[in-house]
Structure formats: C-alpha cells, structure tokens
C-alpha positions as CSV (number, residue, x, y, z in Angstrom):
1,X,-63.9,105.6,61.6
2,X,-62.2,103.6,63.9
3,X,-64.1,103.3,66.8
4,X,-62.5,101.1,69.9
5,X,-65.4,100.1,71.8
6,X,-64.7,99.0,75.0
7,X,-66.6,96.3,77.3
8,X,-68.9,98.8,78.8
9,X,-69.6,100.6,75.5
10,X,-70.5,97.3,74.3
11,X,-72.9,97.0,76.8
12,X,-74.0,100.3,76.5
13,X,-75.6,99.4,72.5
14,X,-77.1,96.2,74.3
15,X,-79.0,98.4,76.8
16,X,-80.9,100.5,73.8
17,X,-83.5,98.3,73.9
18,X,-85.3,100.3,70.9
19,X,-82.6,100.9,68.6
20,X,-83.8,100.3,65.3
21,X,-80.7,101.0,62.8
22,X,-76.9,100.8,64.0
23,X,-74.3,101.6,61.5
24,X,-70.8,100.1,63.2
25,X,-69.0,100.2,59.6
26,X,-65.3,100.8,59.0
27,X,-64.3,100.1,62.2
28,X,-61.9,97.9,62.4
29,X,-64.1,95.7,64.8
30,X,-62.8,92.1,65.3
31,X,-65.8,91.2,67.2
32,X,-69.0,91.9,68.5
33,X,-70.9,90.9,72.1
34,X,-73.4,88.3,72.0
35,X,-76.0,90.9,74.0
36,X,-76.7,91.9,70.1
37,X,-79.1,89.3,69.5
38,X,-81.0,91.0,72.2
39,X,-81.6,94.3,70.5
40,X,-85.5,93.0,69.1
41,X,-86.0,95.9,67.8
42,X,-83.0,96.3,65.3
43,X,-84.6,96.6,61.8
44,X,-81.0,97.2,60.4
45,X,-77.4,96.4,60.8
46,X,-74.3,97.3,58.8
47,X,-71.3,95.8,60.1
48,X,-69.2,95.7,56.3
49,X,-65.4,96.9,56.1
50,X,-64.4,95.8,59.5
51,X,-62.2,92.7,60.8
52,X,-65.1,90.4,62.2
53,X,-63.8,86.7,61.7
54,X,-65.3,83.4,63.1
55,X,-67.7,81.5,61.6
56,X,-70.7,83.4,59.3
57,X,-73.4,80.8,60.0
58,X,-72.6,81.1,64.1
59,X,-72.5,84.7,64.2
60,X,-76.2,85.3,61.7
61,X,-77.9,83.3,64.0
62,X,-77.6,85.2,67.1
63,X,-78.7,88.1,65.6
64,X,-82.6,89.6,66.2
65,X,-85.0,87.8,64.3
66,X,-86.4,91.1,63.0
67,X,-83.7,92.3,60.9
68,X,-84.9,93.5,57.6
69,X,-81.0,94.4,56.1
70,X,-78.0,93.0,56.9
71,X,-74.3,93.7,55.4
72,X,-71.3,92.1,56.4
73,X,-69.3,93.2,53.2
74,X,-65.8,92.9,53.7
75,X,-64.9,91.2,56.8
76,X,-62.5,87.6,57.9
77,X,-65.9,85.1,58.3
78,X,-64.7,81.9,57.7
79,X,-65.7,78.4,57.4
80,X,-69.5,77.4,55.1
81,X,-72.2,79.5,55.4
82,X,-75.2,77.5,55.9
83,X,-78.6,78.9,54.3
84,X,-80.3,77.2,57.6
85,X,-78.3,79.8,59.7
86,X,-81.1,82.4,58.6
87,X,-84.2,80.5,59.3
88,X,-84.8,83.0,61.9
89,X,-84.4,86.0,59.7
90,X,-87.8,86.1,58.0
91,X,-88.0,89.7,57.4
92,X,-84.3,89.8,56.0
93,X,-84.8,91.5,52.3
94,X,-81.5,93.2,52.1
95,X,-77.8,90.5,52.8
C-alpha cells in the first residue's frame, strides 16, 4: 500500500468513534494525528512497516487505553522507551 492520507482523511478515522481494528500497515506514514487517542473503542492497531519516527514512549501514551494488540514493527521511533509509557495500556496482550 501506500496510502497518503491527507488532513481531512485523518480526521475522517478520528470521527469513527466505534472503530475497533485499523490496519494502517505498509504505508509509508511518517506520522499520525493526535485525535487517535480518541478512538476508545480501538481494540487493535497495526501501524508496522511504515516511516513513523519521534519518540516511542510519547507516541504509546496517547494511544486508547483499551488497546488489546499493538505493532509498531519496523518504523524510525527513537530515543528510550520507557515501560511507564504503557501504564495506561492494561488490556495490551499483544506489542
């Protein structure tokens, strides 16, 4: 894939209030909106083989608390990635 999301197409995920599984992989995304965080209902997320870069620990914790898997395989995260950064993540099984 190589999906170019614009602004409003960002916007348009964040408005899916009941989403529950969005695959973005193998996108070549460099980033992602902060409106994320609001999808509550996102169970899981796969985000690997894109070019997200910026700090790991930042970007985790804005994500919705319910999250039960998570990959970010194969992306530019840089800096420590603090264990703390998923205290909010209790039903994370799959990272």
């Amino acid at each position: 894939n190589q999906l170019s999301l614009t602004r409003e197409g960002y916007l348009g995920i964040c408005r899916l209030a009941n989403l529950r599984e969005l695959d973005l992989s193998s996108n070549a995304l460099r980033s992602l909106p902060y409106c994320l965080g609001n999808l509550t209902r996102l169970r899981t997320l796969d985000l690997s083989n894109n070019q997200l870069n910026g700090n790991l620990s930042s970007f985790v914790s804005g994500l919705p608390s319910l999250l039960e898997y998570l990959s970010l395989l194969n992306n530019n995260f840089n800096g420590s990635f603090l264990l703390n950064s998923l205290v909010n993540q209790t039903r994370l099984t799959g990272f």
